[in-house]
N, C-alpha and C positions, 0 to 999 in steps of 0.2 A: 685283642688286637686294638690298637690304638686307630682313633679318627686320622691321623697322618698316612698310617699304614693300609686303613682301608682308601683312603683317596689315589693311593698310590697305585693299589693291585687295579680298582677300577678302571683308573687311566692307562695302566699296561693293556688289560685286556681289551678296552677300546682303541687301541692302538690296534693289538691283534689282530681285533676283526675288521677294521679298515684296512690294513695289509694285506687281509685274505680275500675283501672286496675289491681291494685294484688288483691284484695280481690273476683271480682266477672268476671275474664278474667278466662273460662274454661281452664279443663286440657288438655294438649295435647297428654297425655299416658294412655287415657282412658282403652281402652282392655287391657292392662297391669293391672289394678287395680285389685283385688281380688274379687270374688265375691262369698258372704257368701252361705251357701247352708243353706238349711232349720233346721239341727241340730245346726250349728253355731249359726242360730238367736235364736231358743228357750233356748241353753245355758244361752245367753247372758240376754235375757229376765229372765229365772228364776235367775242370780245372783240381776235382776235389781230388781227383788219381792222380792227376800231375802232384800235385801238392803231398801227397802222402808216395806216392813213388822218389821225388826231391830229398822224403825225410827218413825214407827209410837208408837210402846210401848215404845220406851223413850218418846216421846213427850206427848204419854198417862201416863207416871211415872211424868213428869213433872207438868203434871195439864194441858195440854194445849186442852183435850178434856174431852168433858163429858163421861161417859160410854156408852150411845147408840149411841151415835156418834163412839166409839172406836170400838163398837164391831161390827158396819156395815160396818166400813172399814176393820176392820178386818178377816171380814169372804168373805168380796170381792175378798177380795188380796188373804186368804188363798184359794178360790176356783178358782181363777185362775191358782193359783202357781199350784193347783195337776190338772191342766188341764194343762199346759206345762209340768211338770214332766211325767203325761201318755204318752203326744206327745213323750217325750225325750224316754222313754220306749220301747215305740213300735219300732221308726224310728232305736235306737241301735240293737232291736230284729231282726229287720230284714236287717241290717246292717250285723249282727253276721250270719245269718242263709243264708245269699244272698252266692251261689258260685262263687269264685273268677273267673274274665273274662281270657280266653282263651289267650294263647299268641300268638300276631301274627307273622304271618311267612313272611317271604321276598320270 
């Protein structure tokens, strides 16, 4: 192998492993990162239902499924979605009705 060639795989392979050092070297401000509470996630989940329920009746407008095939997806998704929408419900409900905490004193 020529000295051109050996400089060459070197410098790939240090490339590699700096690739694999930012991509999969953890964070180091972990507890600083936010962390979702339980209404957060079901929000985020029903836009995700909405969003794949939208995409299924186009791709069912398209032709890309048969009708029992659509409508068993579709009653999947829709009976999920009003199972996170109750969650969303209730957890606001008693969001709303919880009395605000006590302020503390020094």
């Amino acid at each position: 192998m020529t000295n051109a060639g050996t400089l060459s795989l070197i410098a790939c392979a240090l490339l590699l492993i700096g690739l694999f050092l930012y991509v999969f070297w953890p964070e180091r401000h972990v507890e600083a990162q936010h962390n979702k509470t339980r209404l957060e996630y079901l929000r985020e989940r029903r836009e995700t239902l909405y969003d794949n329920l939208r995409d299924l009746n186009f791709e069912y407008r398209a032709g890309k499924y048969p009708e029992e095939d659509y409508a068993a997806q579709r009653a999947a998704l829709e009976n999920e979605t009003a199972d996170v929408v109750a969650e969303i419900d209730l957890l606001e409900s008693h969001t709303l009705s919880a009395p605000a905490p006590a302020p503390h004193s020094l």
